[in-house]
C-alpha distance (Angstrom), angle and dihedral (degrees) to the residues before:
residue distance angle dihedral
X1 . . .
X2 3.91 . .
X3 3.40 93.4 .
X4 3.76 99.2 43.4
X5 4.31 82.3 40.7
X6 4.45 88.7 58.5
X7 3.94 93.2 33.8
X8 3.79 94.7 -122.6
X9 3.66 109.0 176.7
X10 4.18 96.6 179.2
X11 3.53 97.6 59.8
X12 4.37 119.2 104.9
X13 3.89 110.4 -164.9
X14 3.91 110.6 -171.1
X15 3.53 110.7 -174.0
X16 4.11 107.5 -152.8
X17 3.74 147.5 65.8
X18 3.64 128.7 -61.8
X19 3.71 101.0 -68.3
X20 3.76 93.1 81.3
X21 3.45 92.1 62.2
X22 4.67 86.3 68.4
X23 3.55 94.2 96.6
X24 3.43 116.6 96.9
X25 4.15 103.7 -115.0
X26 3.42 112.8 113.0
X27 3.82 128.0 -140.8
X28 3.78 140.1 -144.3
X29 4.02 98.2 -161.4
X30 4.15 124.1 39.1
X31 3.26 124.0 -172.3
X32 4.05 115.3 -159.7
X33 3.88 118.2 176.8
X34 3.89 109.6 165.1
X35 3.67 122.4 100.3
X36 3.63 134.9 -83.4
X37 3.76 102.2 -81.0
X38 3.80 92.4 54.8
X39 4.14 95.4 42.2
X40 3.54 92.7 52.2
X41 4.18 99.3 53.3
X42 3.39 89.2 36.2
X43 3.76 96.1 53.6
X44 3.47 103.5 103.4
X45 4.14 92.0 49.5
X46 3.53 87.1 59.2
X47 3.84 95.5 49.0
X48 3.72 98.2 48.7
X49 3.62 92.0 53.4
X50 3.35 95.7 54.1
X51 4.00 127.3 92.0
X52 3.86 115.4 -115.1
X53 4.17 100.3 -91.4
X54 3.73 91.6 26.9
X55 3.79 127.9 144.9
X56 3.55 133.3 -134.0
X57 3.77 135.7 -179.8
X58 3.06 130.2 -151.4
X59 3.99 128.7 -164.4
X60 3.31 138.7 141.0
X61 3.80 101.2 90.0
X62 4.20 137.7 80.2
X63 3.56 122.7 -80.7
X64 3.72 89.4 -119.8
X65 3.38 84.9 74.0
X66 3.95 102.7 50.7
X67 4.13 88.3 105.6
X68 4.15 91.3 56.3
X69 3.53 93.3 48.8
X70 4.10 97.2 43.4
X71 4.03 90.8 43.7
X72 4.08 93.7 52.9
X73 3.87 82.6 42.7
X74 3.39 89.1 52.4
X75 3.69 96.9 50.7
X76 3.58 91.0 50.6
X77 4.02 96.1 55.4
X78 3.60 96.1 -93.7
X79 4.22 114.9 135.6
X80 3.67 109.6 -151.9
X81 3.63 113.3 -117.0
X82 4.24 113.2 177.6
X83 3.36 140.9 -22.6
X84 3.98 127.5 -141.1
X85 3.78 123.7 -165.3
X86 4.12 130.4 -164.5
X87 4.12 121.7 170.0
X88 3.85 96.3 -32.5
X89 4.17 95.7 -34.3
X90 3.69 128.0 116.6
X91 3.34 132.6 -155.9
X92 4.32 113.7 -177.8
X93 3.84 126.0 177.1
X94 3.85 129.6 -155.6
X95 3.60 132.9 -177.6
X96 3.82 125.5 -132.0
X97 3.75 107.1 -103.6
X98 3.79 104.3 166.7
């Protein structure tokens, strides 16, 4: 609705797990909201289809778990940028580094 709302014509929203991100097309900005479980072993589909310098946010999962989601992103070449928190939720972006 947003996107359709601002008439943005260069925006791709795939709506699925991590399997859509196979083909080869790279990206600059990822957007995962699942929860922790999922973010974690899919880490490393998220980082290889991401552009080096890329963001990503993550969200959909408690800020007591903000260290297990920036560790596996950190394992997976992603530098942790910022955290947000709202009523228990987390949100936490990196940046592609390698």
């Amino acid at each position: 609705d947003n996107i359709e709302l601002n008439e943005c014509k260069k925006i791709k929203v795939m709506e699925g797990g991590a399997e859509l991100l196979s083909e080869p097309k790279k990206y600059d900005i990822v957007l995962a909201n699942i929860n922790r479980n999922i973010l974690t072993t899919d880490m490393k589909h998220y980082a290889k289809s991401m552009n080096l310098g890329a963001v990503i946010y993550f969200s959909g999962f408690y800020t007591s778990d903000i260290d297990v989601i920036t560790n596996s992103a950190k394992e997976n070449g992603l530098k942790f940028h910022s955290s947000q928190e709202r009523e228990g939720w987390a949100l936490v972006k990196c940046v592609k580094q390698t």
